[in-house]
C-alpha positions in Angstrom: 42.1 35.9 -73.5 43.9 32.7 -72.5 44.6 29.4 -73.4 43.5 27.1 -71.1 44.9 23.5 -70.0 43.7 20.7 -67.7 46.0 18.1 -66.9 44.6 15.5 -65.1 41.9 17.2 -63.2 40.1 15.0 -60.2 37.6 16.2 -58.0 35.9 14.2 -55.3 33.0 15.2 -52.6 33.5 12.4 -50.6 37.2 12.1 -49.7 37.8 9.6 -53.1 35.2 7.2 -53.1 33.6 8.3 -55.9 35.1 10.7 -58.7 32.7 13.4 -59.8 36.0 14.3 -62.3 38.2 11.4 -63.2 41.5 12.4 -65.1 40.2 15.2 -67.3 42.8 16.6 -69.6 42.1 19.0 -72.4 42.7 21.8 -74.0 41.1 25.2 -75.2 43.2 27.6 -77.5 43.4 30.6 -77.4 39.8 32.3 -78.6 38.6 29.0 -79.4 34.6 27.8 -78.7 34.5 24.5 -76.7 31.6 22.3 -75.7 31.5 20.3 -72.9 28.6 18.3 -73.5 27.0 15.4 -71.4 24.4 13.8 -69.6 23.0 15.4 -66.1 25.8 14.1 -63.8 28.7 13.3 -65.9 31.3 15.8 -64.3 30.9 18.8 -66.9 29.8 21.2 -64.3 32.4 20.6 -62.0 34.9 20.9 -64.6 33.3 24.0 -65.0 33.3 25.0 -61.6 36.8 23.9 -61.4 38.3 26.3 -63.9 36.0 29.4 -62.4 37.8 28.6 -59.1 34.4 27.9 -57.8 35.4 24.6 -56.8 38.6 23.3 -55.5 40.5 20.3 -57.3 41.3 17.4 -55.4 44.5 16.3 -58.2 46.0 17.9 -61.1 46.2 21.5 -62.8 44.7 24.3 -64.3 46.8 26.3 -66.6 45.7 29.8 -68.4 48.6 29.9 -70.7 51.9 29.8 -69.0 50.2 30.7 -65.3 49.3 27.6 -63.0 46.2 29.0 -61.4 45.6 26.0 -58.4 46.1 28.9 -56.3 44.7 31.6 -57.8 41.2 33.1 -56.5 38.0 33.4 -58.7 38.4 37.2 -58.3 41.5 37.0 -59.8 41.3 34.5 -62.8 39.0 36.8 -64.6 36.8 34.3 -66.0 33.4 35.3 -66.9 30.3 33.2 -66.2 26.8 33.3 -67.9 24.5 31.2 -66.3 20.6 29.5 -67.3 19.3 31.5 -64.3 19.9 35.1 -65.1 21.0 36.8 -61.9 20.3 40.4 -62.7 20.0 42.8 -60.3 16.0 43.6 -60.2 16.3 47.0 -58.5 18.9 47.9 -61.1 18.4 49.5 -65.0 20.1 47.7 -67.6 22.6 50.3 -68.0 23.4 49.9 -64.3 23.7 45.7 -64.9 25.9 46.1 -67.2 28.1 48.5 -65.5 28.1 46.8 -62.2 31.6 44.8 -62.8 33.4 47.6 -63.7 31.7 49.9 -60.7 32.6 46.9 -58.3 36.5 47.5 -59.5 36.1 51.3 -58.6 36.7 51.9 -63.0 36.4 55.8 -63.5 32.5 56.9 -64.7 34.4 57.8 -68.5 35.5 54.3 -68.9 32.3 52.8 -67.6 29.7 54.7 -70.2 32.4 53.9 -73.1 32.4 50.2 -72.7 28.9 49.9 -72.1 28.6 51.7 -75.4 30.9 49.6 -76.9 28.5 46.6 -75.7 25.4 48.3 -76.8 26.4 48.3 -79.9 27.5 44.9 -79.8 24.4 43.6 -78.1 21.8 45.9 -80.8 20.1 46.5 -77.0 20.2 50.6 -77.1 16.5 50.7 -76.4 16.5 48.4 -73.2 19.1 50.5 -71.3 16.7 52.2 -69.2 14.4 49.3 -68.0 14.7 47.2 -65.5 14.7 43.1 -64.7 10.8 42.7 -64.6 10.1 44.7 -67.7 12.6 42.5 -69.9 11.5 39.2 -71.7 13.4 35.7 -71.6 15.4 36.2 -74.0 15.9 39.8 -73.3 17.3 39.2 -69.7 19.7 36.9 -71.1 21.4 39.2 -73.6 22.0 41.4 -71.0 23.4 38.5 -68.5 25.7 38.3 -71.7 26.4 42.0 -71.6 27.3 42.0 -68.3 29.8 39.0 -68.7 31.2 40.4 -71.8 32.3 44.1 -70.0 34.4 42.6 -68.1 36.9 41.6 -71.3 37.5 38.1 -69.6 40.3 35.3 -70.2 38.0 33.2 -70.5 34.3 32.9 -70.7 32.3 30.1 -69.6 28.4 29.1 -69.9 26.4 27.4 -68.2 23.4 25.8 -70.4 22.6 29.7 -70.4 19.7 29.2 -72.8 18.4 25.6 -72.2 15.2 26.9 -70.8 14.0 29.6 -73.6 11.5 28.2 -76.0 12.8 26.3 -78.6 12.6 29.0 -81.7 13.9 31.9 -79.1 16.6 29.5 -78.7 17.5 28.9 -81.9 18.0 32.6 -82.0 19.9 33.1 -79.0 22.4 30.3 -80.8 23.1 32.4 -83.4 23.7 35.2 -81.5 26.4 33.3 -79.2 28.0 32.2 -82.4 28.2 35.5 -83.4 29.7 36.8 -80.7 32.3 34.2 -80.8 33.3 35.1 -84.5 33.9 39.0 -83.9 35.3 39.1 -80.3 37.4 35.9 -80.5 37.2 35.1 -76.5 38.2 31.6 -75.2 34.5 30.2 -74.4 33.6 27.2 -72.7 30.0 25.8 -73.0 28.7 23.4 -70.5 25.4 21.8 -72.2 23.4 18.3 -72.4 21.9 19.5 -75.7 24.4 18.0 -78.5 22.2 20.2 -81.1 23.6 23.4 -79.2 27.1 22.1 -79.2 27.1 20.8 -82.6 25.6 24.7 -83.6 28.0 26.6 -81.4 31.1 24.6 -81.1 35.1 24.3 -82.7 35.3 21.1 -80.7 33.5 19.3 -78.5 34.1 17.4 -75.4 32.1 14.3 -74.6 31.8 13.6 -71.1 30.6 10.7 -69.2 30.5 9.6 -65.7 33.7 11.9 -64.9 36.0 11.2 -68.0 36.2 12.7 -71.1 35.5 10.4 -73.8 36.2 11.8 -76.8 37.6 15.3 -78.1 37.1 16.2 -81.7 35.0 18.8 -84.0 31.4 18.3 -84.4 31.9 16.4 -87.5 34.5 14.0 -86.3 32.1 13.3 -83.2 29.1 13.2 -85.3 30.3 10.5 -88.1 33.9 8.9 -86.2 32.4 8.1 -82.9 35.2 6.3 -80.7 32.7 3.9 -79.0 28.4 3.7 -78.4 28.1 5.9 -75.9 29.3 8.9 -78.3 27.7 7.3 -81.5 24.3 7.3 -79.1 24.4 10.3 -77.5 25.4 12.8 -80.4 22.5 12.5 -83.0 19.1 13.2 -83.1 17.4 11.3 -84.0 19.5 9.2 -82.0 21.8 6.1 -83.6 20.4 2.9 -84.9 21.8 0.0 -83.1 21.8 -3.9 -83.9 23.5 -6.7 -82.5 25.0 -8.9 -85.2 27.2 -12.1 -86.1 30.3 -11.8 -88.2 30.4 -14.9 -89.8 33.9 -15.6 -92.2 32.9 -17.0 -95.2 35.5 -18.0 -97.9 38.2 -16.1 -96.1 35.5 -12.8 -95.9 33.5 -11.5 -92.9 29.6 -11.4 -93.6 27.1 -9.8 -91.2 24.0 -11.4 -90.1 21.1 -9.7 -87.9 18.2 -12.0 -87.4 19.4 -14.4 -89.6 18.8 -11.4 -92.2 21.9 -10.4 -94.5 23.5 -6.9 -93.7 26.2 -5.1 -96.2 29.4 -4.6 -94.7 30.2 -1.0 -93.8 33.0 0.6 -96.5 36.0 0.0 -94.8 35.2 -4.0 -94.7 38.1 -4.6 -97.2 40.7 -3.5 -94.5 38.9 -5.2 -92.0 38.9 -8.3 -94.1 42.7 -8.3 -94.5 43.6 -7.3 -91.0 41.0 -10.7 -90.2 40.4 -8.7 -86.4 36.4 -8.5 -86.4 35.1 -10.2 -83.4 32.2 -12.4 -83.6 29.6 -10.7 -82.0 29.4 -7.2 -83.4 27.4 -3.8 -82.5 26.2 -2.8 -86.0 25.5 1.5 -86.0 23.6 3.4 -88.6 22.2 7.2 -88.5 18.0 7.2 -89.7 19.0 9.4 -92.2 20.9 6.1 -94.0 18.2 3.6 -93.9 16.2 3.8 -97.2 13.2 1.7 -97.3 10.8 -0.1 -99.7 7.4 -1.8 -99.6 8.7 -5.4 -101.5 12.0 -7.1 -101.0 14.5 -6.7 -103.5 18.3 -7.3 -104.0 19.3 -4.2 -101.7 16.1 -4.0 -99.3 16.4 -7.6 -97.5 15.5 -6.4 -93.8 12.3 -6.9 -93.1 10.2 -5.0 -90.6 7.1 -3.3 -89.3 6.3 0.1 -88.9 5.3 1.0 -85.2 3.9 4.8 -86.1 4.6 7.4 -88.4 6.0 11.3 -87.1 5.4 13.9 -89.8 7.6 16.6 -88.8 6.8 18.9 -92.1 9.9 19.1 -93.7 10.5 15.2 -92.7 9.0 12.5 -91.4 10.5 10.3 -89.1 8.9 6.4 -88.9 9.4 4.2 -86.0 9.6 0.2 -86.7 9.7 -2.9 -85.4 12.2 -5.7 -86.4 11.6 -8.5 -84.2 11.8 -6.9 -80.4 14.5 -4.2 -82.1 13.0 -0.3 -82.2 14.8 1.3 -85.5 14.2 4.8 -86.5 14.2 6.0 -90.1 14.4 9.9 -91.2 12.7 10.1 -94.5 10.9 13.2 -97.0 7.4 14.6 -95.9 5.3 12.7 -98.6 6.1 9.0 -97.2 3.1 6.8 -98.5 3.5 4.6 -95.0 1.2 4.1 -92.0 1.2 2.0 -88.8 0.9 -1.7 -89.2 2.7 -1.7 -92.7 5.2 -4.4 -93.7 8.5 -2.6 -94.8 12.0 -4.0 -96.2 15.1 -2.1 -95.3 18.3 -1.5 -96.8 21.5 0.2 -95.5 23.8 2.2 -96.8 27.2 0.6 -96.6 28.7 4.1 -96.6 27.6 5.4 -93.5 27.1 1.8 -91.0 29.9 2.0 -88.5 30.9 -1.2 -86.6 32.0 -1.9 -82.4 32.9 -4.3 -80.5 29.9 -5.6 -78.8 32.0 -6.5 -75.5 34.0 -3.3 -75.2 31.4 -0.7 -77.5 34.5 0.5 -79.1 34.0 1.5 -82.6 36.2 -1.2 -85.0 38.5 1.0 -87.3 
């Protein structure tokens, strides 16, 4: 196991016209769980790649604890790679899969059988050892593509959205096992994923990527609720963010926030941003669906007035879609909402939980 450091990692495919990684630097202790989460094309893979050795850096370094590994081959790094695709040998047994690595580095026949023991056990797979490839479900396969990375006793393991394409409660399963394995082996891991419900599950810490650059580093909670600007705030959460362009308007020496010539709370912290007087005008107001409350007549808290588009029962929740003016709002709420589509609603948000950016910069005001 290693600790492993970027420091200002760049990679370019086209001689540096365009940055596929942009200044990366970050961190991974010792046998901690990071996620390196993104959209399709932000640079996570190739920071993955990078720190396999699959890929060569055009600027910076690579660190696994006190070695500089720029130079250093993929042989030689000992990093261990799970992938979505599986790559198992078809003509091979289970037990041979999972022995391969150590066969390959010419590991005495004693050795082998005792570590793939050791991952049997591990694994709960004792009854798959003599089948091969074809005879293996989805989730099967990849529990022994785990096995197999896991025999090698890596410095560092990385994946590679290994479970993005199981169905969605073999998934959920799968999840727990990675966790698990994370908990009593303690390895260094790195998960590369666009699913921020996986890295929210899995992770320590989580590292937001977009279009090259890391955005922000932080644990799932501190990602979740402290956002640094709208990208994160929009792209962690599911249902997404809530977003609404407002005015903040001083009045009588005090900030007051207007959408639609409607009347929104200030968030919590507005007594610190009153008396630092730094809110600019126009304002990004951000709420999570699960902080809107709703009610069918205005009151003295519900003063936001819109239309409900449709209505999602999702069993334990339901989740409505409205209308306020040309702005789409979402709203987690129970499973026993008395709404339907075409109804008039009044909103009200909790003061707690509204965060507030700069609508020129979509940097979150703190």
């Amino acid at each position: 196991m290693a600790t492993v450091r970027l420091q200002n990692i760049r990679k370019s495919y086209d001689r540096g016209k365009t940055w596929a990684v942009n200044n990366v630097s970050l961190e991974i202790p010792n046998g901690k769980f990071m996620a390196l989460l993104g959209p399709s094309g932000c640079g996570k893979s190739s920071t993955m790649r990078i720190i396999a050795g699959l890929e060569e850096l055009t600027a910076g370094e690579i660190w696994f604890d006190d070695q500089l590994v720029n130079r250093v081959m993929p042989k030689d790094r000992n990093v261990a790679m799970v992938f979505e695709t599986y790559a198992l040998y078809p003509t091979l047994t289970v037990y041979e899969n999972l022995a391969f690595p150590l066969r390959s580095q010419g590991k005495p026949a004693a050795e082998i059988d005792r570590r793939v023991g050791e991952i049997v056990d591990i694994l709960q797979c004792q009854e798959l050892l003599d089948l091969k490839p074809a005879n293996l479900s989805s989730g099967q396969s990849q529990l022994v593509g785990l096995g197999r990375a896991l025999m090698r006793q890596p410095n560092v393991f990385i994946m590679d959205e290994p479970i993005s394409h199981l169905d969605t409660r073999l998934r959920s399963r799968m999840r727990s096992y990675i966790k698990r394995l994370h908990i009593d082996l303690n390895y260094t891991m790195l998960y590369v994923t666009h699913d921020q419900e996986e890295a929210m599950a899995l992770a320590d810490t989580i590292a937001v990527m977009d279009v090259g650059q890391v955005v922000q580093i932080g644990s799932p909670n501190e990602v979740f609720h402290q956002p640094v600007n709208m990208y994160v705030a929009g792209f962690v959460g599911e249902p997404p963010m809530n977003f609404l362009d407002c005015q903040a308007e001083q009045r009588g020496g005090t900030y007051a926030l207007s959408f639609q010539g409607h009347s929104i709370p200030m968030p919590s912290s507005g007594a610190v941003l009153n008396q630092r007087q730094s809110i600019p005008r126009d304002v990004v107001v951000g709420i999570r669906p699960f902080y809107l409350d709703f009610a069918h007549a205005r009151s003295e808290t519900h003063t936001l007035p819109v239309e409900v588009f449709v209505v999602e029962p999702m069993g334990d929740t339901t989740v409505l879609s409205v209308n306020s003016g040309s702005v789409r709002l979402q709203i987690v709420t129970g499973p026993q909402a008395a709404v339907k589509g075409g109804d008039t609603l009044w909103l009200s948000l909790d003061p707690a939980h509204i965060l507030l950016f700069d609508k020129q910069t979509g940097l979150r005001i703190q």
